[in-house]
N, C-alpha and C positions, 0 to 999 in steps of 0.2 A: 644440521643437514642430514646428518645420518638417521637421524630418528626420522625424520620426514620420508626419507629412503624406505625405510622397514615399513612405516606404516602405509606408504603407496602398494607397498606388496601385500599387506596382510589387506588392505581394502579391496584391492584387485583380487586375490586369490577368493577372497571370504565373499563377494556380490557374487564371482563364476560356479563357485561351491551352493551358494543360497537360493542361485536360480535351479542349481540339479535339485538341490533338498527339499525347496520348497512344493516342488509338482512332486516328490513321493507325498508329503506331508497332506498335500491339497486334494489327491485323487485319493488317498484315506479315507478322508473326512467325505469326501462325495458319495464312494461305496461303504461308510457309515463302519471301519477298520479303526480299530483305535489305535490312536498313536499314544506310545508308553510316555516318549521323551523327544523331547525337541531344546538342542543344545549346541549352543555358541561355543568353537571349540574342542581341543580333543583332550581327552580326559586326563589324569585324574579331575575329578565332579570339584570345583572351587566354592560353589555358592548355586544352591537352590531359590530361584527367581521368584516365582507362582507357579498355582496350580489352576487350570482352567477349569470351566462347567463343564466339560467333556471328560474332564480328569486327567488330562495332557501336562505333564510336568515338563513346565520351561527351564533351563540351568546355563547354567555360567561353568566350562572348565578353564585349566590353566593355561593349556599351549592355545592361544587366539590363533587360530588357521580353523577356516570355514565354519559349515554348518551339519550337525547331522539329527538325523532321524531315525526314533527305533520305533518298531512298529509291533503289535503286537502279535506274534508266531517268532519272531527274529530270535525272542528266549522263552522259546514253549520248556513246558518242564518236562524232561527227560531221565529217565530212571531206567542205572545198571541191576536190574534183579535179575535174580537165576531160581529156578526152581528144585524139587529135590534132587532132580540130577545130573545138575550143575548148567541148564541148560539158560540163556541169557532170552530174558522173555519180552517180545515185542509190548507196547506200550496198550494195544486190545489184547493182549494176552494177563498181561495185569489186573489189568482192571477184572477182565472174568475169574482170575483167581481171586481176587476180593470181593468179588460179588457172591461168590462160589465157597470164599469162605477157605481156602485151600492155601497152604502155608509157601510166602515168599522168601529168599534169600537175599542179602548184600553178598556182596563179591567176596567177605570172609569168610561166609557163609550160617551167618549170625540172623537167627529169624527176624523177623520185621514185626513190631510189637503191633496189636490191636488199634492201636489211637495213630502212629504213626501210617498204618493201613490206611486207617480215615481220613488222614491228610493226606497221602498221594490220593485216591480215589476223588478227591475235592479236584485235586491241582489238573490229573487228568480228564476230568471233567470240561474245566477251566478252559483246557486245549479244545473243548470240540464248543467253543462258544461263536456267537455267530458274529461276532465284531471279531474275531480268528480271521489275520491273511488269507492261511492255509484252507481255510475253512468256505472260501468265496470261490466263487466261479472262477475258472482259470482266465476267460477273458477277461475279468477286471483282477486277478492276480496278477495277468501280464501287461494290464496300462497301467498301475499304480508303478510296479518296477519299472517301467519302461518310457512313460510318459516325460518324462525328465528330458529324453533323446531329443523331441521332438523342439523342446522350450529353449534346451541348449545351441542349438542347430538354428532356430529363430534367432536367440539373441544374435549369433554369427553374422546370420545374413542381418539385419538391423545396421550393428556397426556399419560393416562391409558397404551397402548401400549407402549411409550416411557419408564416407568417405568419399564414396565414387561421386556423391550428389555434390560435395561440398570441393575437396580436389584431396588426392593420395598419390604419392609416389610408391614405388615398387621398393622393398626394404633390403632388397640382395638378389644374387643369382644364385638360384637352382645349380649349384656344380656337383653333386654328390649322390642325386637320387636319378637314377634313367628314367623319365617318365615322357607318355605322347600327350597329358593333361593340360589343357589352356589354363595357363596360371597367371593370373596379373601381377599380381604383388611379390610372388616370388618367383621371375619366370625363368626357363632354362636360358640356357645362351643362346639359344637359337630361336627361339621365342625373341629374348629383349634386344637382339639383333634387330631380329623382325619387326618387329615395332616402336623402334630408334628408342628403346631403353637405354641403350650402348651404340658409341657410333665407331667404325670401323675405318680408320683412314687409312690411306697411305705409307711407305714407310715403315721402318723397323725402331722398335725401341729394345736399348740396351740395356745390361744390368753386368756390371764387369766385373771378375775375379779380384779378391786382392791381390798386390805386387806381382799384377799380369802384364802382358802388352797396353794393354788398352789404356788403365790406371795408369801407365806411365805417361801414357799419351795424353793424359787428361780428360779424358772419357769419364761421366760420373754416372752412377744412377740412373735411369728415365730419359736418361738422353736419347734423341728421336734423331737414326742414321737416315739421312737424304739419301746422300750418294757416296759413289767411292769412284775417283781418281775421274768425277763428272759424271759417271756413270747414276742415274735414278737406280735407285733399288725398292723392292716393294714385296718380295719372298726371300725366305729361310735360304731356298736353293741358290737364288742370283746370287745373294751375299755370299754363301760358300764356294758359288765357281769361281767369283773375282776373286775373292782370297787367294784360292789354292793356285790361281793364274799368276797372282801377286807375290807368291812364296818370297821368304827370306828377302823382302824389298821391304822401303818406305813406302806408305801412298797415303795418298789426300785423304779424309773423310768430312763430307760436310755434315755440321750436326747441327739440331735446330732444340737449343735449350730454351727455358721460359720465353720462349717467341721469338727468341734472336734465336739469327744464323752465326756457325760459325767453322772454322777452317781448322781441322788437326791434323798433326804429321803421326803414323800408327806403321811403329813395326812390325811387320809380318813375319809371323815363324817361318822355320822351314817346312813346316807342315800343313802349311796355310792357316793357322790360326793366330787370331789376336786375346782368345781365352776369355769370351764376355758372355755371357748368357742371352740370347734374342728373345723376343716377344714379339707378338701381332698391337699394329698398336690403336689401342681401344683405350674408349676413357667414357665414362657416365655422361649423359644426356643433361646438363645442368636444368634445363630450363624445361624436361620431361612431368608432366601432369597427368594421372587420369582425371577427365571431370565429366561425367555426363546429367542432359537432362532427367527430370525424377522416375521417370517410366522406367527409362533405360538402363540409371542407375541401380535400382531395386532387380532386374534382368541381371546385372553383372553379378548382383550384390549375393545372388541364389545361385549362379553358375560359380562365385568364385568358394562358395561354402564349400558348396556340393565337391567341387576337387581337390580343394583343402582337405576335406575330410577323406579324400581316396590317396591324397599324398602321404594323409597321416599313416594312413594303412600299407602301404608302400613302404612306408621309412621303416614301420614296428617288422615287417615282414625282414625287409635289410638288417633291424637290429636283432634281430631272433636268429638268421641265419650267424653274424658276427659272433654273438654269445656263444653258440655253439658248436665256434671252427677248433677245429685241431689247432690252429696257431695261437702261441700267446697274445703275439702281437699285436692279431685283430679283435680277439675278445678283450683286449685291456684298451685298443681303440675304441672300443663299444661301446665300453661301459664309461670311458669318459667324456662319451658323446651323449651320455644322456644325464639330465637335472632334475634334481628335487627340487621345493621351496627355496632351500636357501640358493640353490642357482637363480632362480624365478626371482628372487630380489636381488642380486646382482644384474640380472638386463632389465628388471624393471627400473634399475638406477642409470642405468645407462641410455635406456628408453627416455627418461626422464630431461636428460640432457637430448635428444634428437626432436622433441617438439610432443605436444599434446596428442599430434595422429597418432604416430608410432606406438605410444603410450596404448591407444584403442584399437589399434592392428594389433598390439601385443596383447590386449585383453578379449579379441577375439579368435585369435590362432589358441591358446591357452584351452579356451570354452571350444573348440573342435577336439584339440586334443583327449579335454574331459570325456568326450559322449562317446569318442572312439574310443579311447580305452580303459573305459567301464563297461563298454558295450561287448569284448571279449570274450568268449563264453568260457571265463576262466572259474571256478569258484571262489567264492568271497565277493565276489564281482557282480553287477546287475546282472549283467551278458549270464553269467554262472547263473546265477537264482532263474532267470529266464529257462537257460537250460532244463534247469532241474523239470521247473515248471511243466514245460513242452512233456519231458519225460515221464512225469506224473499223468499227465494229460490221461497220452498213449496209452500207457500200463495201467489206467481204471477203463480205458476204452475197451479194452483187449482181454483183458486176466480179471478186473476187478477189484486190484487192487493195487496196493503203491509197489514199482518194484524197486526201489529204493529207499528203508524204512526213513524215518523221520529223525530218529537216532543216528544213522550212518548219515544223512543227508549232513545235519547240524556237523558232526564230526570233521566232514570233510572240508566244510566251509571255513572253521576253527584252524585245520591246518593248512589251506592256502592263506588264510589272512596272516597266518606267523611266518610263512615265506613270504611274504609282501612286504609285510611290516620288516623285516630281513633285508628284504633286497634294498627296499626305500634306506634305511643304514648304510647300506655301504656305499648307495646314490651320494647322502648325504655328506659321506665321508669323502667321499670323490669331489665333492662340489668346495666343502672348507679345503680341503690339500689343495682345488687350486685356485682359491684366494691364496690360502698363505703364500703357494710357491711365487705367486705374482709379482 
């Protein structure tokens, strides 16, 4: 059963991963971009597959989670030279001193021999080919990155609609994020009020201190208070003026457990309490369904994307604020609110026992989360590459040329992916610490 567990995750993770990778892979091959490698997996490289008539190296790594795609500019050849006066020479700087015949540096400041000239002069070359990312029009530099958004965001609404067409239930309330977004399947409390998700009766239900009044009285758990001493009650407040009226006496309480009614003796402090905790008493809708016809459904199926994906952005917006409070408390709340893979298959096991929807509610909440936040305009990130993009745009519109060499671009991308690849660690670590502590 445990194996079946893992590989419901790694099937689920790796189809939401293949629908992002395969529209970078497919808008390549349309604006005629070659792709270097196309691999099952994250690396270390396990086994070389084939090689296609395009020259696209298919592979097999070790860790089975998703799919990715390298494209050619992702590893343009970049070279640290300096020149006689110790100056670090842009990559058109190179090349004219080797065309030019004029002597380069390494960083030790060791000349760069004749032949080894010829071979960067090649590799730089290389870079300005016209199957080069870098090298295409920034509109189809920014739908090869980008186009993935739009496939992921279909697959969404797809699910979503199937659901509403066939019948879905709502998987929880919204208690944690403030938002005014019409949300079916996760809706706030005032939402699934609204639309008899939850029904709201009458009546108080209890939850009692140990070795309190009430525990003595026989009061347990969920017991639902009618009345006191005849009295109906149905607010926080009546129950506390009876009490406090009631000081330091016995009185009646009617309580109504598993559908029976029944009669307890509860003594009253002097302070008017009996020391039990109150609630409103609400209880799920058993027999609540969304189902509409197919027009309709597909309408829900695109409105409940569309603010999934704005809730997404709300919650990262909450978790960015948390990460970065002054309190312990709430940055270490934060970070164990949020999951890696190995979380993702622990509710994809749990998913797994709630029924087949949930299972495809969970594999579309997943694929929103993907396109929001890749879509960030972080570096390492599409959002980032996008960024840059934009940025190049501008600065050959303007100046003529890039104002973020090609060199520093790559650099910077290299160290957010080591703080991601970071962070993901210590998600990770977050996620086994609480299996084990379980």
């Amino acid at each position: 059963m445990v194996f079946f567990w893992i590989l419901a995750s790694i099937v689920l993770f790796s189809c939401i991963v293949f629908i992002h990778e395969f529209w970078h892979f497919k808008l390549a091959r349309i604006f005629k971009v070659k792709v270097e490698e196309f691999w099952l997996g994250i690396p270390p490289r396990a086994k070389k597959l084939f090689t296609d008539k395009t020259w696209t190296l298919f592979s097999l790594n070790w860790i089975p989670l998703g799919w990715f795609v390298r494209l050619k500019w992702e590893q343009n050849h970049i070279f640290f030279l300096y020149d006689e006066k110790e100056k670090l020479l842009s990559s058109e700087e190179i090349e004219k001193y080797i065309k030019e015949k004029k002597e380069v540096f390494d960083k030790n400041g060791n000349k760069i021999k004749k032949e080894e000239k010829q071979k960067i002069a090649w590799q730089l070359k290389e870079n300005k080919d016209k199957d080069n990312l870098s090298n295409k029009p920034y509109w189809q530099q920014a739908l090869i990155i980008l186009w993935w958004v739009g496939m992921n965001f279909i697959f969404a609404i797809i699910i979503f609609s199937c659901l509403f067409f066939f019948w879905v239930k709502p998987i929880g309330i919204n208690d944690s994020i403030q938002t005014n977004l019409d949300i079916k399947l996760i809706p706030s409390f005032e939402q699934a009020l609204k639309e008899w998700v939850i029904i709201k009766e009458d009546w108080i239900v209890l939850a009692p201190v140990e070795k309190s009044n009430a525990i003595k009285a026989g009061i347990k758990k969920w017991d639902i208070l009618l009345a006191i001493e005849d009295k109906n009650v149905n607010s926080f407040d009546e129950v506390k003026n009876i009490l406090t009226s009631f000081a330091s006496k016995e009185v009646s309480f009617e309580i109504l457990r598993n559908k029976k009614k029944e009669i307890l003796k509860v003594n009253i402090s002097k302070d008017g309490k009996i020391w039990s905790y109150m609630g409103e008493n609400i209880h799920p809708n058993e027999n609540f369904i969304y189902k509409y016809w197919f027009l309709k459904s597909i309408q829900y199926g695109i409105k409940e994307t569309y603010n999934q994906s704005l809730l997404t952005l709300q919650a990262l917006g909450v978790l960015v604020k948390n990460i970065s409070s002054w309190e312990k408390e709430q940055r270490e709340e934060a970070l164990q609110s949020v999951s890696g893979p190995v979380g993702i298959v622990e509710i994809v096991w749990q998913s797994l026992n709630l029924g087949f929807s949930f299972f495809l509610l969970l594999w579309a909440l997943i694929s929103i989360n993907l396109w929001v936040f890749n879509l960030l305009p972080i570096p390492a990130l599409d959002g980032g590459r996008f960024l840059f993009i934009c940025i190049n745009m501008i600065s050959e519109k303007f100046s003529k040329k890039k104002w973020i060499p090609l060199h520093i671009e790559w650099f910077i991308h290299i160290l957010f992916f080591v703080l991601l690849i970071a962070f993901s660690i210590i998600i990770t670590y977050n996620d086994i610490s609480k299996l084990i502590n379980k």
